[in-house]
Structure formats: structure tokens, C-alpha cells
C-alpha positions as a Markdown table, in Angstrom:
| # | Residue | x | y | z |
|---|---|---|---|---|
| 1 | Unk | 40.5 | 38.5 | 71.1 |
| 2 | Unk | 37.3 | 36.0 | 71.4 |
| 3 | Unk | 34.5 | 36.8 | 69.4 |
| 4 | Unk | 32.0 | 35.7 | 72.0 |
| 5 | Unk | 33.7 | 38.4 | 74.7 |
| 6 | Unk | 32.9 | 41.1 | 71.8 |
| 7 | Unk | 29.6 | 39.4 | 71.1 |
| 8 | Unk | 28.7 | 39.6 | 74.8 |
| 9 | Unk | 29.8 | 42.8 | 75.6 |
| 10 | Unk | 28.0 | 44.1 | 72.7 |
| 11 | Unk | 24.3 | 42.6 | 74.1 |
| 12 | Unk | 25.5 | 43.8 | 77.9 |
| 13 | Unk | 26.1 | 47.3 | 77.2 |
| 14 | Unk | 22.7 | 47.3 | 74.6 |
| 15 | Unk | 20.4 | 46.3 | 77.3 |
| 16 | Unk | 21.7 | 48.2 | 79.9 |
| 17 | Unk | 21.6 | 51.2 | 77.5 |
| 18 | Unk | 18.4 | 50.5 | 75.6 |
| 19 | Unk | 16.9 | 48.1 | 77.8 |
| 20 | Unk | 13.8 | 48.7 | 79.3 |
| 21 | Unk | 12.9 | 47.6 | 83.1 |
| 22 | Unk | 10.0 | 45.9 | 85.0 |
| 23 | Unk | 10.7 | 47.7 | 88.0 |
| 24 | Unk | 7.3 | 48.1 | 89.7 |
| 25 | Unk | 5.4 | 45.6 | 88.0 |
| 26 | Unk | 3.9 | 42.3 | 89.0 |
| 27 | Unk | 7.1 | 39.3 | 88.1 |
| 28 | Unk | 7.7 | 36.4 | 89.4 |
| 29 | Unk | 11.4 | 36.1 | 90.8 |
| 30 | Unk | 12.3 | 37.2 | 93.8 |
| 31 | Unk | 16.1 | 37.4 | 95.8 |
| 32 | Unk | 16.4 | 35.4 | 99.1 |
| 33 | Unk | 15.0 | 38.0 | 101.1 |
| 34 | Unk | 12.1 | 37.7 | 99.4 |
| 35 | Unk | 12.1 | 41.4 | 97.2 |
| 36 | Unk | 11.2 | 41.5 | 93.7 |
| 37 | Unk | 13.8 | 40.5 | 91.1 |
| 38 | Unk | 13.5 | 43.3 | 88.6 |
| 39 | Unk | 15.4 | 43.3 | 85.0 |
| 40 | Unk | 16.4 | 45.4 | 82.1 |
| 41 | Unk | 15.7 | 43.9 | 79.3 |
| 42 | Unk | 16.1 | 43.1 | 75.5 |
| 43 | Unk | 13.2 | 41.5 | 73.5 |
| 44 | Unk | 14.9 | 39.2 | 70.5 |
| 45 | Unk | 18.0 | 39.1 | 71.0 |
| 46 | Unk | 19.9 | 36.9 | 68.4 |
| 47 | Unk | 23.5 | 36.0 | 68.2 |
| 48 | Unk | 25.7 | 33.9 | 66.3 |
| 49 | Unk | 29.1 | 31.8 | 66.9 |
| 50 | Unk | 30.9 | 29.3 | 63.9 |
| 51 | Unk | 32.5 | 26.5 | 65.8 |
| 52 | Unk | 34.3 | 26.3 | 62.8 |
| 53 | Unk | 36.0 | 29.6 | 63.4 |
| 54 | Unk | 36.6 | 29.1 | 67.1 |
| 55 | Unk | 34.9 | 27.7 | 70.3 |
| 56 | Unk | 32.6 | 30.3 | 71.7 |
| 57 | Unk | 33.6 | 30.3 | 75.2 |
| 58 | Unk | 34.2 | 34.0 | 76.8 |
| 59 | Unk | 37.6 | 35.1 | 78.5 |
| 60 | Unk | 36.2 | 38.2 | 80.7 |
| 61 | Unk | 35.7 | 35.3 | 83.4 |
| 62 | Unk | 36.3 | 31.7 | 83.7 |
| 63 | Unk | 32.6 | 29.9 | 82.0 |
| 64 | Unk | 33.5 | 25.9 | 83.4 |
| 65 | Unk | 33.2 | 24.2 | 80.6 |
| 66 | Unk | 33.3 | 20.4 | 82.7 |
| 67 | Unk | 30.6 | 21.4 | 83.8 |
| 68 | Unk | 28.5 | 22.8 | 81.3 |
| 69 | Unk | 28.9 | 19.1 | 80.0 |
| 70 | Unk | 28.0 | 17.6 | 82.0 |
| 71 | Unk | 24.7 | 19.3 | 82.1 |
| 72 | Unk | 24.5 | 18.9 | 79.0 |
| 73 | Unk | 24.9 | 15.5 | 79.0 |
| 74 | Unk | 22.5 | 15.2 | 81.8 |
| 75 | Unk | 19.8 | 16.3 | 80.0 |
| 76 | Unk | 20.0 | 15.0 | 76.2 |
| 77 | Unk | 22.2 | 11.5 | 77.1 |
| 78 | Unk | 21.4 | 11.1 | 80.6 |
| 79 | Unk | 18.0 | 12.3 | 80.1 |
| 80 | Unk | 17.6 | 12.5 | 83.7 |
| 81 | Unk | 16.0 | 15.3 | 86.1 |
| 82 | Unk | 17.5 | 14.2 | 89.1 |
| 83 | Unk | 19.9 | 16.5 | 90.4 |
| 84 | Unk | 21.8 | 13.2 | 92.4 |
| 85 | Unk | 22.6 | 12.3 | 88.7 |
| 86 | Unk | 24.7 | 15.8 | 88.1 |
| 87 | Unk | 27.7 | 17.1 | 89.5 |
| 88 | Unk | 26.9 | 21.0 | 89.5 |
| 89 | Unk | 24.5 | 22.0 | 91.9 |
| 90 | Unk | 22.7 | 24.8 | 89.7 |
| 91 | Unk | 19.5 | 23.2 | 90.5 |
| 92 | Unk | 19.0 | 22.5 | 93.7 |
| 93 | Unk | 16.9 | 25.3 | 94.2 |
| 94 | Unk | 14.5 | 23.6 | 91.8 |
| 95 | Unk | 15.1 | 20.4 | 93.1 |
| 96 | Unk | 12.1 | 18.6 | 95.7 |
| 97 | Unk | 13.2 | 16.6 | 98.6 |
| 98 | Unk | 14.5 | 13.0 | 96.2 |
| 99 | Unk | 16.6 | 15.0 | 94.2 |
| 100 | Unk | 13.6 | 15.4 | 91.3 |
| 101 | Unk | 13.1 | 18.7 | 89.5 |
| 102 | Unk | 9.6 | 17.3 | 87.7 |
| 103 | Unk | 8.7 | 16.3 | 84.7 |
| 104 | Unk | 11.5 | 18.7 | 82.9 |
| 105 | Unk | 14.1 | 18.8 | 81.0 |
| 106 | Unk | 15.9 | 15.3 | 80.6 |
| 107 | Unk | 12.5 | 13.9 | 81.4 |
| 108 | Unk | 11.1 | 14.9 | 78.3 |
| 109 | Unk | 14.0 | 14.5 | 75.7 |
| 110 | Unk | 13.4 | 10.6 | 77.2 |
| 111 | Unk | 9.8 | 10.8 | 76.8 |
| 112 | Unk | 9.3 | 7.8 | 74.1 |
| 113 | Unk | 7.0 | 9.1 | 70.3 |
| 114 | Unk | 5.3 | 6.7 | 68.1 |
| 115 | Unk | 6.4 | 7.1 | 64.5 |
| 116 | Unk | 5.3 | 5.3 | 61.6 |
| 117 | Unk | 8.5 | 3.7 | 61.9 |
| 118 | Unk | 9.2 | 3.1 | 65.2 |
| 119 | Unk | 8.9 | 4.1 | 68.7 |
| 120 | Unk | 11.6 | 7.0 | 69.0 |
| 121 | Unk | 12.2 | 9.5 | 72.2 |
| 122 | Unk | 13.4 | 13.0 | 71.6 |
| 123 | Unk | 17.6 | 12.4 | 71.2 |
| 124 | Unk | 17.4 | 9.4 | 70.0 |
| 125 | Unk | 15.2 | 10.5 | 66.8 |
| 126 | Unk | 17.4 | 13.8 | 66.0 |
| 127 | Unk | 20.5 | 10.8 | 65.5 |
| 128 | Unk | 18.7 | 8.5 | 63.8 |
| 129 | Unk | 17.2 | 11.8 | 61.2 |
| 130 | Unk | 21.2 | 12.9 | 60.7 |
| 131 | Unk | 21.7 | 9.9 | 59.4 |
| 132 | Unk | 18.9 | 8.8 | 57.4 |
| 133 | Unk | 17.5 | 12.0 | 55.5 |
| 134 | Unk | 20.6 | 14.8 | 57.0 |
| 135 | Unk | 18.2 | 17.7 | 54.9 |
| 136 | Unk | 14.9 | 17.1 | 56.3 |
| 137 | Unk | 13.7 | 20.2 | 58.3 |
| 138 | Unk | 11.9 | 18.3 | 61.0 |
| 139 | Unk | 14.8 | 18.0 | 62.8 |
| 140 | Unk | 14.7 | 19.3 | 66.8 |
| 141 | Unk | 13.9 | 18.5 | 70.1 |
| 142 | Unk | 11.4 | 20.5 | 72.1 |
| 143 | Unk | 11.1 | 20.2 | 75.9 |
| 144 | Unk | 8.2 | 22.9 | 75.9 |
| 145 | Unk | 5.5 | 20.3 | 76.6 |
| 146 | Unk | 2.5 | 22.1 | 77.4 |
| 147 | Unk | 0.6 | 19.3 | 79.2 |
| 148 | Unk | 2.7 | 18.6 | 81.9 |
| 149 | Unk | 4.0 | 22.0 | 82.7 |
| 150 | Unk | 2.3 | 22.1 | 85.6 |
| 151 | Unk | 4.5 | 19.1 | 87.0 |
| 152 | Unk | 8.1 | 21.3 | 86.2 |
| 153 | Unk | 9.5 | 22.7 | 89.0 |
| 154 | Unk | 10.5 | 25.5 | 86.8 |
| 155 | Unk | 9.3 | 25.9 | 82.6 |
| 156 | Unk | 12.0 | 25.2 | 80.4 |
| 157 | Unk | 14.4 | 28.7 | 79.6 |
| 158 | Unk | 16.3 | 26.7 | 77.1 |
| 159 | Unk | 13.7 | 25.0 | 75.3 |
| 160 | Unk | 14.4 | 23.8 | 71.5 |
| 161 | Unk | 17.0 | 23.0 | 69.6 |
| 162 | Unk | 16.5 | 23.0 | 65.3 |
| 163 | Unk | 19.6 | 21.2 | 63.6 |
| 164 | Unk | 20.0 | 22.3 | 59.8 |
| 165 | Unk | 22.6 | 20.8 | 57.6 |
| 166 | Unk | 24.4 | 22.4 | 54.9 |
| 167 | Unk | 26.5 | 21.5 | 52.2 |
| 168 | Unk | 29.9 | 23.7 | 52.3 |
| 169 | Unk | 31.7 | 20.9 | 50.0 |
| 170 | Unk | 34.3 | 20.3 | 52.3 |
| 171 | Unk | 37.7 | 18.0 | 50.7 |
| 172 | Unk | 36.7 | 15.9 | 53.2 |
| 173 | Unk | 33.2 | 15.4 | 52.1 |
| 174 | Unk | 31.4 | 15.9 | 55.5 |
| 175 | Unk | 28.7 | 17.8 | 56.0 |
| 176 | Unk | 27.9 | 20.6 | 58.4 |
| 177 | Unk | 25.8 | 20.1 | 61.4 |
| 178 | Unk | 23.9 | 23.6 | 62.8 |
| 179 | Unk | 21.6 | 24.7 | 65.6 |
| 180 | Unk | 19.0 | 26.7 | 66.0 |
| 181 | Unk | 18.9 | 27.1 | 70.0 |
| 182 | Unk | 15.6 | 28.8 | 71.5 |
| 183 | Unk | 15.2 | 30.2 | 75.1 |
| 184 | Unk | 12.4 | 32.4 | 75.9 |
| 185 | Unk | 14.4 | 33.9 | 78.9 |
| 186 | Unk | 17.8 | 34.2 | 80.5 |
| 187 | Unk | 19.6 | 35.0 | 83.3 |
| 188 | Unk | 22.5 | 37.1 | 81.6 |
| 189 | Unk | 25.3 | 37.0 | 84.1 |
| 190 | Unk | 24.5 | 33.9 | 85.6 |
| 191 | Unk | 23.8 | 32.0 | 82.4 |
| 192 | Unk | 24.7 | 33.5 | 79.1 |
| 193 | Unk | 28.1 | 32.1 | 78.5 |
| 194 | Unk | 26.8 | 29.0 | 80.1 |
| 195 | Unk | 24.1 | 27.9 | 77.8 |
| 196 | Unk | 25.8 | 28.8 | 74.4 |
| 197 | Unk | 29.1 | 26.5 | 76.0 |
| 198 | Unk | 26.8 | 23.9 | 76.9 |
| 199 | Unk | 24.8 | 24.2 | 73.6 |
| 200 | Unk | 28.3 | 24.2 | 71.1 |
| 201 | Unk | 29.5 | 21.3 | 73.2 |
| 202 | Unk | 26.0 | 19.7 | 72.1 |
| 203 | Unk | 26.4 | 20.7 | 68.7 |
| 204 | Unk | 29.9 | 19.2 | 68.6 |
| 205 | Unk | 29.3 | 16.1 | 70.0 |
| 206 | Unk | 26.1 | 15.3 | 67.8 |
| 207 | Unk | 28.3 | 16.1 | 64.8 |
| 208 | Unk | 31.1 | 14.2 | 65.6 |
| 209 | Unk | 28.4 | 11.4 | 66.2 |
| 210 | Unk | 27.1 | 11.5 | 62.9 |
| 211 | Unk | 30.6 | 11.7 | 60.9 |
| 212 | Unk | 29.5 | 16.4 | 60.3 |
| 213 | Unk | 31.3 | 19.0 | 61.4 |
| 214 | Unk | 30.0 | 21.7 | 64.1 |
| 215 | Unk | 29.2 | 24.8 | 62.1 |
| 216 | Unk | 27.1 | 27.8 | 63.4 |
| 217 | Unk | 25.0 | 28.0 | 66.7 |
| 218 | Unk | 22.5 | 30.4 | 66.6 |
| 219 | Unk | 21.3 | 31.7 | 69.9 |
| 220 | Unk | 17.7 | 33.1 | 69.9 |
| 221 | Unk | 16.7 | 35.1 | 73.4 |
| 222 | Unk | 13.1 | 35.9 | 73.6 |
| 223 | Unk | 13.8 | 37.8 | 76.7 |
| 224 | Unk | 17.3 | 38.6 | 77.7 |
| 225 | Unk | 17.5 | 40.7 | 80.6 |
| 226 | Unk | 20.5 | 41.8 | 84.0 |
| 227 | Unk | 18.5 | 41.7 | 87.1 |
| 228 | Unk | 18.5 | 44.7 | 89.3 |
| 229 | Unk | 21.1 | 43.4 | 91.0 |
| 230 | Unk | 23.6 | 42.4 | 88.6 |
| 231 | Unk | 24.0 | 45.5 | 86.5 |
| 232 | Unk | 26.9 | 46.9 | 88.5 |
| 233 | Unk | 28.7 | 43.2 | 88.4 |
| 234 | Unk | 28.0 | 43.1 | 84.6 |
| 235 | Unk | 29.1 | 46.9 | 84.3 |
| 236 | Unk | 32.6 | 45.6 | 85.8 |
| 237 | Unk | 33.0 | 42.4 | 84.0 |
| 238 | Unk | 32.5 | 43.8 | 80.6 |
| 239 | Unk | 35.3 | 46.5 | 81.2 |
| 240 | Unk | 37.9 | 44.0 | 81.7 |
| 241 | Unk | 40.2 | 42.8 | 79.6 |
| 242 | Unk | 39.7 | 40.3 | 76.8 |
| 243 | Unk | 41.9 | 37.1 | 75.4 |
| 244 | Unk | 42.2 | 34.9 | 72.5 |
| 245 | Unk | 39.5 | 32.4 | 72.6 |
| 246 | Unk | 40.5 | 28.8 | 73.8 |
| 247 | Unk | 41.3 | 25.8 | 71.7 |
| 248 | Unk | 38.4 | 23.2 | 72.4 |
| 249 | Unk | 37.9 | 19.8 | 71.1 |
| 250 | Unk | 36.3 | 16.3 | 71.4 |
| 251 | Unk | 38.0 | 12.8 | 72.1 |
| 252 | Unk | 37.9 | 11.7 | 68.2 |
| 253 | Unk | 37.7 | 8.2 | 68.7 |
| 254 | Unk | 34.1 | 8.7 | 70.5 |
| 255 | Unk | 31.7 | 8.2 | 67.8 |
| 256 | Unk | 28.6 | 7.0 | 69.9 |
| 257 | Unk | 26.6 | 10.3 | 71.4 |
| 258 | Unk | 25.9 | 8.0 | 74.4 |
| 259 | Unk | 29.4 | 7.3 | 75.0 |
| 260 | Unk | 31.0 | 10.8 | 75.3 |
| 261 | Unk | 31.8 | 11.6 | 79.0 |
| 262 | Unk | 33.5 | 14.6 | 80.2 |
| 263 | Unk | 36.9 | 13.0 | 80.5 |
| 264 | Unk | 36.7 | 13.6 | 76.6 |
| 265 | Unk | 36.7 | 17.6 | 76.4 |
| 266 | Unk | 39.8 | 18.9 | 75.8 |
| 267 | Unk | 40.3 | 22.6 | 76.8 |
| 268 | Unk | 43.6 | 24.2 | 76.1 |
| 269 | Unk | 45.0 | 27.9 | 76.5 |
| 270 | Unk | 42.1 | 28.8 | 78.1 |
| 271 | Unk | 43.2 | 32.3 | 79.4 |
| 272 | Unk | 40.2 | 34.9 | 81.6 |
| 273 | Unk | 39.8 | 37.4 | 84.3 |
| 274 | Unk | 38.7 | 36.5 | 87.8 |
| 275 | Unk | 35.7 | 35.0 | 89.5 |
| 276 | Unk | 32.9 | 36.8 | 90.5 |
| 277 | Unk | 31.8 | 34.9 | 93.6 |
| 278 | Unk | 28.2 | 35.2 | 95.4 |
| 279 | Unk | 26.5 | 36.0 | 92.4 |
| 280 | Unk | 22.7 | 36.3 | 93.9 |
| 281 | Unk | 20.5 | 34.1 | 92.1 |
| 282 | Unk | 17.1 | 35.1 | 91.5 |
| 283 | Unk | 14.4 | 32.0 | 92.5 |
């Protein structure tokens, strides 16, 4: 069975059963008809996945994982914030009338640093840090920029990313690439599954770009939380039943981070329960 369908239903079933709600305070979301989004929630919720033991992607339900990449790649190869520059439509909500979600996300991985050795934006500096000194612990990418929050069209959920190499003496000789991913909220049902897929994929593909091998993703939630009205959908998709995780890998001639497309994802026996369509998304 796939670890991240045990690993999800474990953090489901703990906030709906030790959670505790906002119901009746002052929050920001609201549904379409313009009530209150209230949440159970979960302060700190960490969990881990080893791409080295299997890719991370659940079975309950289908988690797209084209598309995840290509959101990915929107953001830290793209680094765009147009939504006419990605194929999902998650953020049209978000989105003003050219297409522009603000000065977020892809905007600021592209946003250019002086160094004392060069003028470096976010992406490009991680790659060039594997590299040069793999062990240093300055290694990340932060979209969380304080001074221009006030041109986002929403704050970053998923905001840093910490890469940490290890030596596990592999026969090979390669060394292990890991993340630290922080998001100081999330959506559970809508985007759990979602970010950690899109973050592995990340993972992977910087590794393979620097001649490592993927190794753990750890996922740190400041505040995870089921809106109000999710907890029924989540009550029914955590009952159902689970499969073996499925077998996901990169084109391995792509060596350039700025060359991977999605044609290069490979996804095989992926197996998972049905849809659950309408999800209502909390703006």
C-alpha cells in the first residue's frame, strides 16, 4: 500500500479528531456565497516521504501529477506569475484581468540578488550552490518577501524550500539531494497531495540536475486545517481503499533544470479511487 495514503490518512483522521475549529471567529476565507470558511485544524504538522523508497503520490484519489509539474515548473523554471503561462487553472481566482497574480510566487524566485560573486536570482543560486559547495547550509529559496506582500494577490502558502545534502556512500558515488518544504497553511483536500507531488517532482528534478539522488522531502504545515465544508468529503475519501504506490521517474538524459518539460515525467501503474468533482474552494 502507499505510504503517503497511510501518511495522509493518519493527519486527516488527527485533525478531524483533535483538531480544533475557528468556527465563530473573525478569518479571512469565505465560500462563493460569501459565508465564512471555517477549519479544523492542526498546528505543526510535519511529515516525511524518501523518494528513495517510493514516489509519494496518494491512491485514495487520482493527484495529476502533469499538472503539478507543470506548476511547478511555472514557478521555479518559468518563474512566471501569469496564469496565461500555465495550463491548470488553479489560479484564476487569484489572477487580475492580464492574467497577473502580483508580485508572487515565480516573480520572486526570478527576482535577481547581488552576491559577492555575482548577480544570482533565487533558482539559479540553489543550482549553482549544489554544485560548488553541495554541504553549505545556506541553501533555499524563500518567496516570503515581506516588502512587496502588499502587491500578491494572495501570500505565499508554500513558501521555502531548504535543500540539505547527505553522504549515504552510495556505489555509485552520488550524493543525496533533500528538502525541507515550509507552508504556513494548507488547504487539505484541495491541496495536500498536490504540493508534496509538486514539491518531490522539484526535488527530483534538481537532483537529477546536479548528478544527486532525490532522498527525503520533509513537509512542514504551520497550519493544516479541512474547511467546514470538506470534512464529510475527506471523511469518505480516507475510507476507501488503498494501492501500491506508482512507479515515477524523470527523462534521464535531461540534465539541464531548465530543460525538463512535462513530456519527461513518466508515471506508470498508477492505480486510485474516483474523483471527487466540485470540490468548493474557499477564496
Amino acid at each position: 500500500m502507499s505510504k503517503a495514503d497511510k501518511i495522509f490518512v493518519s493527519m486527516c483522521t488527527d485533525i478531524i479528531q483533535k483538531g480544533t475549529t475557528t468556527e465563530g471567529q473573525k478569518v479571512r476565507p469565505h465560500w462563493e456565497d460569501g459565508a465564512s470558511a471555517y477549519t479544523i485544524k492542526r498546528f505543526g504538522v510535519c511529515n516525511r516521504y524518501d523518494l528513495r523508497e517510493e514516489f509519494p503520490a496518494i491512491t485514495l484519489r487520482r493527484t495529476g501529477l502533469k499538472s503539478c509539474m507543470d506548476e511547478i515548473l511555472w514557478i521555479y523554471q518559468r518563474k512566471s506569475n501569469n496564469i496565461h503561462d500555465l495550463a491548470p487553472h488553479i489560479w484564476d481566482s487569484w489572477a487580475d484581468e492580464d492574467g497577473s497574480i502580483g508580485h508572487a510566487y515565480g516573480y520572486q524566485v526570478g527576482r535577481v540578488s547581488h552576491y559577492a560573486d555575482g548577480d544570482y536570482d533565487q533558482m539559479d543560486r540553489v543550482l549553482k550552490d549544489l554544485r560548488d559547495e553541495p554541504f553549505s547550509r545556506r541553501i533555499l529559496t524563500n518567496l516570503y518577501a515581506f516588502d512587496e506582500l502588499h502587491l500578491m494577490n494572495l501570500y505565499p502558502c508554500a513558501y521555502s524550500c531548504t535543500y540539505n545534502v547527505t553522504d549515504d556512500r552510495r556505489e555509485d558515488g552520488r550524493l543525496t539531494l533533500n528538502m525541507v518544504l515550509n507552508q504556513r497553511s494548507q488547504d487539505v483536500l484541495a491541496a495536500n497531495n498536490w504540493n508534496v507531488c509538486q514539491y518531490a517532482l522539484l526535488l527530483m528534478m534538481v537532483a537529477q540536475s546536479v548528478n544527486m539522488v532525490a532522498g527525503e522531502l520533509v513537509h512542514m504545515i504551520a497550519d493544516a486545517h479541512i474547511y467546514d465544508r470538506h470534512v464529510d468529503l475527506v471523511r469518505e475519501l480516507i475510507s476507501r481503499p488503498q494501492y501500491a504506490a506508482p512507479k515515477v521517474t524523470l527523462n534521464p538524459d535531461v540534465t539541464d533544470f531548465y530543460d525538463f518539460t512535462t513530456d519527461d515525467l513518466m508515471v506508470e501503474d498508477y492505480c486510485y479511487g474516483p474523483q471527487i468533482r466540485n470540490i468548493p474552494i474557499a477564496i
